[in-house]
N, C-alpha and C positions, 0 to 999 in steps of 0.2 A: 791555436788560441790567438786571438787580433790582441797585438800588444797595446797597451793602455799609452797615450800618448802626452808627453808634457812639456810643458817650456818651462824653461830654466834662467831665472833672471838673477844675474848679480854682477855688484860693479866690482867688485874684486876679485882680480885675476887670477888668485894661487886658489880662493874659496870653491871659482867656477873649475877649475881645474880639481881639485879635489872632490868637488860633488861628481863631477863627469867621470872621473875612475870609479866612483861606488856603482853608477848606474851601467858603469860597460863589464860589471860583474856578477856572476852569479849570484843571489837569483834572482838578479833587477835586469838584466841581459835577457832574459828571455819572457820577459811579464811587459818592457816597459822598453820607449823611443824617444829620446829628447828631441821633438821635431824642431826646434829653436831654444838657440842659449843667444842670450841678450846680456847688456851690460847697463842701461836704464829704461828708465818706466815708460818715455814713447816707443821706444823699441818695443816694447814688451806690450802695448797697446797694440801696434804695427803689427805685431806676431799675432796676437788672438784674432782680430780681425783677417789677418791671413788664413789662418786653420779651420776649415768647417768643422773641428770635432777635436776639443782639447780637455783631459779628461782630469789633470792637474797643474795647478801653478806654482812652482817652487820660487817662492820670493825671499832673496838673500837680505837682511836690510842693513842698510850700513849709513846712519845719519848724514856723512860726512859729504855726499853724491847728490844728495834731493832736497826735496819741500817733502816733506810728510803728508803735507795735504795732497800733495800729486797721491800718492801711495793711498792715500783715505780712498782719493776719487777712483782708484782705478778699481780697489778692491771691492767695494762700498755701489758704486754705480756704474761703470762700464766695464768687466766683468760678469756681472750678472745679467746683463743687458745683451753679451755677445754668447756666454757661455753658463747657461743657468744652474749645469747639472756637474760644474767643476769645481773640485775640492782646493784648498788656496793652504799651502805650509807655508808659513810664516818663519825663517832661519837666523837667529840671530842670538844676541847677548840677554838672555831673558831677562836678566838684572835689570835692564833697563828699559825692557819694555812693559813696565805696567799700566802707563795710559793708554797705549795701543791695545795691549791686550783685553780691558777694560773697555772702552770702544766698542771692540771689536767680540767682546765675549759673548753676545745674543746675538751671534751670527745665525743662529739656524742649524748648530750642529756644521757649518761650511769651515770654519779655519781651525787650525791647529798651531802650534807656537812649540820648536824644537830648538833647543839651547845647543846653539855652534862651542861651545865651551867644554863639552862630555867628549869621552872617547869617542873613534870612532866604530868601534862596535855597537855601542849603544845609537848613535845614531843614524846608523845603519837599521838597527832592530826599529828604532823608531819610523824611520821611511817605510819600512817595507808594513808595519803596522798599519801607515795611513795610507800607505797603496791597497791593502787587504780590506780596510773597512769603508764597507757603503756611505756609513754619516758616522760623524765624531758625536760620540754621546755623551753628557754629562758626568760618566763614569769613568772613562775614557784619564787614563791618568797622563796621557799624552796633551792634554786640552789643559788650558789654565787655569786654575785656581782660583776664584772671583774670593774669598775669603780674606777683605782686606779691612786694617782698621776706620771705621765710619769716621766722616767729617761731622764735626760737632757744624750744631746752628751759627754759634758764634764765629767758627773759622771760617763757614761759608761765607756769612757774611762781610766779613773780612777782606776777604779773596775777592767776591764779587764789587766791593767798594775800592781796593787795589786795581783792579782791571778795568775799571773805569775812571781809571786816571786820577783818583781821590788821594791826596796823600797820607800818608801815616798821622802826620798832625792833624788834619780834619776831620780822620778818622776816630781818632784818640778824644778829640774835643767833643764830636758831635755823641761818643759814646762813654763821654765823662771816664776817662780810663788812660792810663800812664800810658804813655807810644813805645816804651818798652814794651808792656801789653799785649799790645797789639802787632808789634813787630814779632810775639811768641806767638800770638795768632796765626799771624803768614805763613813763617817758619813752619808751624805745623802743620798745615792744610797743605802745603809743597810739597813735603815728605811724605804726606799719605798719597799724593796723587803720583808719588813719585817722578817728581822734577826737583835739581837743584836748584836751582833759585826762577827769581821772578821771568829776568831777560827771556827765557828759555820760553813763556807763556807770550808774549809780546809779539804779537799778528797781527797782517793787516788786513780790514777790509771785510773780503770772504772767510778767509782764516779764523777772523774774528766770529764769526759766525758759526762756523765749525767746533769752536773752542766753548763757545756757548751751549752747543747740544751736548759737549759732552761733561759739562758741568751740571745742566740740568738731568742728563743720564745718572749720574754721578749718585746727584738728591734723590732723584726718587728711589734707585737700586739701595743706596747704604744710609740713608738716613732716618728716611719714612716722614719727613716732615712737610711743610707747605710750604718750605723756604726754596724759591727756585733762579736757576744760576739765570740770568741774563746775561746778554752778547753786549760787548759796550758798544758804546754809541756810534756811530757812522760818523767819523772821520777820518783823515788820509792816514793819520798814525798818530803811535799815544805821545804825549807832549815827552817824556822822558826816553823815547827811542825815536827820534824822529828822521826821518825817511830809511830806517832804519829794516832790515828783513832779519829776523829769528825764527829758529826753529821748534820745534817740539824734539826732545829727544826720544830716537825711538831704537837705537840699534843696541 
C-alpha cells in the first residue's frame, strides 16, 4: 500500500518533535511519510512546490512566528493552486482560533482544526481520523463548530465605524448615544468574533482587505441582514496605530 505523504509545518521545536514520534508509530508508520518538516510558511510553500504529490498539511500555528495573513494566503490560495486534492489540519489552541476557524469554515469539507491542548491519545485518534477520511463532513465532530453567538446590527455597525478610524465620540454623537454605549458595543462584537481587544484588528493595507471579507462573511453567515462589513479606506495605517504591524490572533 503507497504510503500517504505529508509535510509537517511548525515553528516550534518540542510540538515538531512530538508530532514526528506519533507519526514514526504504529499505525501512522505504516499508512503515512513526513516527506518535509518545516518550521515556517515559505518553507512550507518551498516544500509543496517541491513535492509532485502531497496528500496532507499538518499546520502547527503558533501566533508568535507569522502574519496570519501569510497562513490565510497559503492555505486559502496557493495550496489549492499546487495541491487541489490535499487535506490541511489545522494544530493548535482552539480557544483561540475562532476567526480562523470562521474563515476558514466553508472550506469545502478541506480543513479540520485539532486542539494541541487534549491528550495525546486523543489526538492521536484524531489524526489518524483525518488520515482515514476522504472529505471532512459537516458531521464530522472533528470539524468546528460554526454555532456562534450573532453580531447584533448595531455592533456591526459599531465595529465597522471603529475600523475606519471613527472615534468612539463621533460614534456616540452621530448615534445620539452615551460612548459608554457604544464602548459596550465594541466590547461585544470583539468577544463574539473572538478577539481581545481592538489592537489585535488593526492591519494594514491588504490586511485590511482581508479583514473586510471576513466581516462581511461574518454578516451574511450570522446575521441575515443588509448590513455589510466594509474594508476601511486606503491608507498607509489607521491614525491610532501608526506605522504600526498587528496581528490577528490565531494560535
Amino acid at each position: 500500500m503507497e504510503k500517504k505523504k505529508l509535510v509537517l509545518h511548525c515553528p516550534c521545536h518540542f510540538i515538531q518533535i512530538g508530532l514526528k514520534e506519533i507519526f514514526s508509530q504504529p499505525p501512522f508508520v505504516e499508512r503515512t511519510v513526513i516527506v518535509d518538516s518545516v518550521s515556517n510558511l515559505k518553507q512550507c510553500e518551498c516544500a509543496l512546490l517541491k513535492h509532485p504529490k502531497v496528500e496532507m498539511v499538518i499546520l502547527a500555528l503558533d501566533n508568535h512566528w507569522y502574519n496570519p495573513i501569510s497562513l490565510l494566503k497559503l492555505v486559502t490560495q496557493r495550496l489549492p493552486e499546487l495541491h487541489p486534492q490535499s487535506k490541511i489540519a489545522l494544530i493548535g489552541n482552539i480557544t483561540y482560533m475562532n476567526m480562523l476557524k470562521r474563515y476558514l469554515g466553508e472550506g469545502g469539507g478541506v480543513y479540520i482544526f485539532l486542539d494541541i491542548s487534549v491528550s495525546l491519545s486523543i489526538l492521536r485518534q484524531q489524526l489518524l481520523a483525518a488520515l482515514q477520511t476522504r472529505v471532512f463532513t459537516a458531521n464530522s465532530v472533528y470539524k468546528p463548530m460554526l454555532v456562534v453567538p450573532r453580531l447584533s446590527a448595531r455592533e456591526m455597525m459599531v465595529l465597522n465605524r471603529v475600523l475606519n478610524s471613527d472615534s468612539i465620540t463621533q460614534i456616540a454623537r452621530d448615534l445620539r448615544l452615551h460612548y459608554k454605549t457604544v464602548n459596550n458595543y465594541k466590547r461585544s462584537a470583539l468577544s463574539k468574533l473572538g478577539v481581545r481587544s481592538l489592537p489585535l484588528l488593526l492591519i494594514q493595507n491588504y490586511n485590511k482587505k482581508m479583514l473586510g471579507h471576513v466581516l462581511c462573511h461574518l454578516s451574511r453567515q450570522y446575521n441575515n441582514t443588509d448590513i455589510r462589513a466594509e474594508a476601511a479606506p486606503e491608507r498607509d495605517t489607521f491614525h491610532c496605530a501608526k506605522n504600526a504591524k498587528t496581528f490577528i490572533p490565531i494560535y
